[in-house]
C-alpha positions, 0 to 999 in steps of 0.5 A: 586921208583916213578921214576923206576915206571914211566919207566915201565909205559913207556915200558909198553905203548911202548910195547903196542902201537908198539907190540899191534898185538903180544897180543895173544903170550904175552898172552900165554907168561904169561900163559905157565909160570904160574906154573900151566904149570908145575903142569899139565904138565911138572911134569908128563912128567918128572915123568914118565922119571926121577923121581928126575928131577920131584921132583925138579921141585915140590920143587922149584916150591913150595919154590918158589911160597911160598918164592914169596908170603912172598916176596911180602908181605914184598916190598909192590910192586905196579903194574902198572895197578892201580899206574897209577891211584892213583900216584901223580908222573903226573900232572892232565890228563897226566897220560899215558894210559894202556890196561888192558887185562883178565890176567892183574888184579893179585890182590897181591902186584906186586914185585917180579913177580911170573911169571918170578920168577917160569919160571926162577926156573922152566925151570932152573931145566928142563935145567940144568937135560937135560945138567946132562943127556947128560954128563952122556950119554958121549956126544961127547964134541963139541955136547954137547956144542952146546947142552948147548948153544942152552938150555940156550939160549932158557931158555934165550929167554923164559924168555925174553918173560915173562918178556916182556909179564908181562911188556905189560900187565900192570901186573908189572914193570921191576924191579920186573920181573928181581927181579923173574928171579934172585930170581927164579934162586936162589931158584933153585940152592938152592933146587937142593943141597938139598938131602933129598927131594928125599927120603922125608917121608909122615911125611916130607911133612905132616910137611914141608906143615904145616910149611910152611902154618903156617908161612905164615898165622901167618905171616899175623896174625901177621902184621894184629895185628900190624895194617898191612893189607896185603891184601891191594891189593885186593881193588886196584884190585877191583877198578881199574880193568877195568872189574870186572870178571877180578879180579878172587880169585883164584890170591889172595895170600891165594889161591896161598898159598893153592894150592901149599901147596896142591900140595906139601901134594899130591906129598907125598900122591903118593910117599907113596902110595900103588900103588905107588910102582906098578907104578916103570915099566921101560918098555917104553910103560909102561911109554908113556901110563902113560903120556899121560893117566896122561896128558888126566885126567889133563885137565879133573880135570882143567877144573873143577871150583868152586865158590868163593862165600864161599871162605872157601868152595873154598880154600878147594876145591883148595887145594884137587884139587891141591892135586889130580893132583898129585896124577894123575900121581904119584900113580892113572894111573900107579895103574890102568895100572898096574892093567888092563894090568898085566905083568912082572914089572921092579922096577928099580927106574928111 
């Protein structure tokens, strides 16, 4: 492995040193593809417009991140930002130099990328609805390819760029970006079979979160008492991260592990909620204002922030914090709406 780690590290300084100025669209690569984009913002547009595209894009975004964090605890993946410093693969100082940037210091195992793996899952869902939808409108056939082509090109182009943006900023190798592209794409085509999902009960997903939250602790609980700490990354990330506010808790595994599960548990909350069923209006107004009401209270409740000094304190807080961005646009605006401006309601389902 040595050797497809030093490859990395080469891409990664040629990038670096060729691309330096095209640091900022690297950046905002990494951070689009984060599935915080797609909590925050692909979800609720898509609630409002097709109501099962939505739920996919939750489930396969969940399984993912969640399938992604046992991966990453089983391959034990290194990144490149703290292997170049404790590798015995260069001789003394002649190990290549890194950049190191604020989204550089993840501080889980590195393989497969989480970015690359939720960006293939998550925008393999959005194009493979749009090409349904345009079938199911009878798009002229020469249209429709052109349409197809132009989609997957652009999923291919975006993918392209988080992987590139990843690799340049030291986050991970190339191996493990294309290992997440391929696992996502997989997970979604998988997830995209399965039917029950959009008719889950409340006791469905109260079940599936707590299947998947105890797996995964007793997973850890586990190897911990094999002598196996899987947390292991955590001090690399402390030690060699150039800057110490850099290494934020909210990229440890278990609060990754949290917070999608409280996404999940919230999703279940507004389906089954009582307001939800006020919020099935076909009327376009109607579902624009959800939207954009939705999106506005969504970068309120982001830029709330919490200490990490009590991590059990902090690991709560995300979780209801995760869970009430779903419940945003699934059941609170539409709710209120139709509360402040009754009228005639269509409950026909999206």
């Amino acid at each position: 492995m040595d050797l497809f780690h030093s490859w990395g590290v080469e891409l990664a300084v040629h990038l670096q040193n060729e691309y330096g100025q095209y640091q900022s669209w690297f950046s905002l690569a990494s951070t689009v593809a984060d599935l915080h984009t797609t909590f925050f913002c692909f979800f609720p547009i898509w609630f409002h417009l097709h109501r099962a595209v939505a739920l996919r894009l939750i489930w396969v975004a969940v399984i993912g991140d969640w399938l992604n964090l046992v991966l990453k605890w089983v391959l034990f993946g290194e990144r490149p930002y703290w292997w170049v410093h404790e590798t015995q693969f260069y001789k003394p100082a002649q190990a290549p130099v890194l950049q190191q940037f604020p989204i550089t210091c993840e501080t889980g195992p590195g393989s497969p990328s989480g970015h690359a793996m939720g960006a293939a899952g998550v925008w393999y869902v959005m194009v493979t609805a749009l090409l349904l939808l345009a079938a199911e409108k009878r798009c002229p056939p020469l249209l429709y390819r052109f349409l197809q082509a132009g989609l997957w090109m652009l999923m291919g182009l975006i993918e392209i760029l988080v992987c590139m943006s990843r690799v340049y900023m030291a986050a991970h190798f190339p191996h493990q970006v294309i290992a997440g592209v391929i696992t996502g794409i997989i997970v979604a085509e998988a997830i995209s079979r399965v039917e029950w999902i959009y008719s889950a009960s409340m006791m469905k997903y109260f079940f599936v979160t707590l299947f998947l939250t105890s797996f995964a602790v007793g997973f850890y609980l586990l190897l911990k008492s094999l002598g196996v700490d899987l947390l292991w990354t955590l001090e690399k990330a402390q030690k060699w991260c150039i800057r110490a506010e850099w290494v934020h808790m909210d990229s440890t595994p278990f609060a990754s592990l949290l917070r999608n599960m409280g996404t999940l548990f919230g999703l279940g909350l507004g389906l089954h909620s009582p307001l939800y069923t006020e919020s099935k209006s076909s009327s376009r107004a109607f579902r624009v204002g959800c939207i954009v009401v939705s999106l506005l209270l969504l970068q309120l409740l982001d830029g709330m922030t919490f200490s990490s000094k009590d991590k059990v304190l902090f690991h709560g807080l995300s979780f209801i914090k995760s869970a009430v961005a779903l419940l945003i646009p699934t059941a609170l605006v539409p709710g209120a709406l139709c509360w402040i401006f009754p009228g005639k309601k269509s409950y026909k389902n999206l």
